[in-house]
C-alpha positions, 0 to 999 in steps of 0.5 A, a space after each residue: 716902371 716906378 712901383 717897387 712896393 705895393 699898396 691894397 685897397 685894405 692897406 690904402 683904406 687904412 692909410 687915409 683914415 688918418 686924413 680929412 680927405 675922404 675915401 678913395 674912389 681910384 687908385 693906380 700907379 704910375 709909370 714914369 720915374 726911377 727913385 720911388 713908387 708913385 701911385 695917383 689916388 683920387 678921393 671924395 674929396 679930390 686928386 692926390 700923388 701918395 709916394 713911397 720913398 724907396 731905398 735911393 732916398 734916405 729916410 732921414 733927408 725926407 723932412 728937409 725935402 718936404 719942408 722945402 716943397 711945402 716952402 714953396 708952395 706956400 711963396 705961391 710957386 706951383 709946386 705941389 704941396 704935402 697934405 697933412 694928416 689930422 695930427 700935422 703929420 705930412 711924413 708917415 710909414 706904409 707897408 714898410 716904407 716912409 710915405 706921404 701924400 701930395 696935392 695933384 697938379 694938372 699939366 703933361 710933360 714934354 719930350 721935346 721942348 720948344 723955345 716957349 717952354 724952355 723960357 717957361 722953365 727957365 723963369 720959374 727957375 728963376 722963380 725957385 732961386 727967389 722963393 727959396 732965398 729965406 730957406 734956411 735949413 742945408 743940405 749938401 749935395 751928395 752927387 757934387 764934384 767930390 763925388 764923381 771920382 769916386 762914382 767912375 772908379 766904381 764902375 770898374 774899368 767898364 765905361 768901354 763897354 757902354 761906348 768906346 768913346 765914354 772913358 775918354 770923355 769921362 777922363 776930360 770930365 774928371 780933369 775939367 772938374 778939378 778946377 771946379 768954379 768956386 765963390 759963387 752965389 749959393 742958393 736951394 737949388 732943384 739939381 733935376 730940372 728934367 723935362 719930366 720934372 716940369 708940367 705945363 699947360 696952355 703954354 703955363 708952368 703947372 707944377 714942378 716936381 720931385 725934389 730929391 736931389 734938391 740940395 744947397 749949391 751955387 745957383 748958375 749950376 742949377 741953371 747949368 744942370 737946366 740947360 743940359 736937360 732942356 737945350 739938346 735932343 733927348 740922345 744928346 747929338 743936336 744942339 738947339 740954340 733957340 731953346 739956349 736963348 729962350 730959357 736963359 732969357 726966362 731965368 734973367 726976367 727973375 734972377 740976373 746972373 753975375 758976370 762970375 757966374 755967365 763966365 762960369 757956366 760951360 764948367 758947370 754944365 759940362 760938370 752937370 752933364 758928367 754927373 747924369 754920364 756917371 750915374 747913368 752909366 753905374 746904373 746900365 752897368 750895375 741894372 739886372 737886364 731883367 729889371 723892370 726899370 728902363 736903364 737910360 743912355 749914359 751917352 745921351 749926356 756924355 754927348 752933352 759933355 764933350 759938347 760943353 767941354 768946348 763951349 764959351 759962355 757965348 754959346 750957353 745963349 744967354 
């Protein structure tokens, strides 16, 4: 369930007077995701996505993430842009909430992935890397290294509740962090390259979507955070070393990694993979059963760490 904040038709109406997009013919709002309230509106004059950022996003981080997506779409890349109002405004305010308008782009999302569609995810990685290299404006990323201490000690001594196994696990994620991979090429990176971030069609990469953990990190652990999400079964126990290979060989057809980098990359993956542990993991703990949002397993990517705690670069398939 991803709408915390509701939308009238009176309120809708007075919201898109303020565009050349024409009046709304449907409205309804959308199941998937977590951090904001998506509605699809189609109008007169075509489809769009209208969201409502919610409290997890910080109001003030809105301008650099809509400047960066309406980057990319204009280097061509298939994420959809933010629509301006008459004024060029892409940013506005509804019913209390920072909001804004997204072109619509066709394609599904996929649960489980084959080999083609993680080489189609890994070259429009690539691609991403390519187009934001003249994106100059920075920001940290808040859910970095430094941040993991602090957010597993926020859990209070819990994590055995989820899973025996998950202290343990978290205690060798934190220890293999310490010696965090550094000097390595930095870019604007996505950092939640997830499948249901990602919509194909016919084979082809449609849209990349949600760019609010987007932020200016290393590049391979962009990759690496990709690899988690795309090369393993949704609960985390199976490996697929085809999908490894395919999406690794989709990201070199546009960028090549350094010999730093490849080396690098089961840290960094087994860096990602403690991040979506933790932050899973203070969500299941932290989540009124009765809320309307589906926690998510931390052990899905618990399993996914302690799989690349014990990986060589050769097993990363590339």
């Amino acid at each position: 369930m991803a709408v915390y904040t509701p939308v009238s038709a009176d309120e809708l109406a007075v919201f898109l007077a303020g565009y050349d997009i024409g009046a709304a013919i449907s409205f309804k709002g959308i199941a998937e995701g977590v951090e904001n309230s998506n509605y699809l509106l189609e109008t007169t004059a075509g489809r769009y996505i209208l969201t409502l950022y919610e409290k997890r996003v910080a109001a003030g981080d809105l301008p650099w993430f809509l400047g960066l997506i309406g980057h990319l779409a204009a280097r061509g890349l298939p994420v959809p842009g933010p629509v301006a109002d008459r004024g060029g405004r892409t940013l506005q305010q509804l019913n209390g909430r920072p909001a804004c308008l997204i072109d619509f782009a066709p394609g599904v999302s996929v649960t489980e992935a084959t080999p083609a569609a993680a080489r189609a995810v890994g070259a429009a990685l690539g691609q991403l890397h390519r187009a934001a290299s003249d994106f100059t404006a920075v920001r940290p990323n808040a859910l970095g290294p430094a941040s993991w201490p602090p957010l597993a000690q926020r859990c209070h001594g819990k994590l055995g509740e989820i899973d025996p196994a998950l202290p343990g696990l978290v205690a060798a994620g934190l220890a293999a962090a310490a010696d965090w991979p550094a000097g390595l090429p930095v870019t604007t990176i996505h950092a939640d390259l997830f499948p249901d971030n990602v919509l194909l069609l016919d084979g082809r990469v449609t849209a990349l979507i949600d760019f609010y953990f987007a932020c200016t990190d290393a590049r391979a652990y962009d990759v690496a955070v990709t690899h988690a999400a795309w090369c393993f079964s949704h609960d985390g126990r199976q490996y697929f070393p085809d999908r490894a290979a395919a999406l690794m060989q989709g990201y070199a057809s546009e960028v090549a990694l350094d010999a730093a980098e490849r080396a690098a990359l089961p840290r960094l993956a087994a860096g990602a993979a403690l991040r979506f542990t933790l932050t899973r993991a203070f969500d299941w703990l932290n989540t009124p059963a009765d809320a309307l949002v589906t926690r998510k397993d931390p052990m899905a990517f618990a399993r996914r760490l302690a799989w690349y705690l014990a990986a060589t670069p050769e097993m990363m398939g590339g």
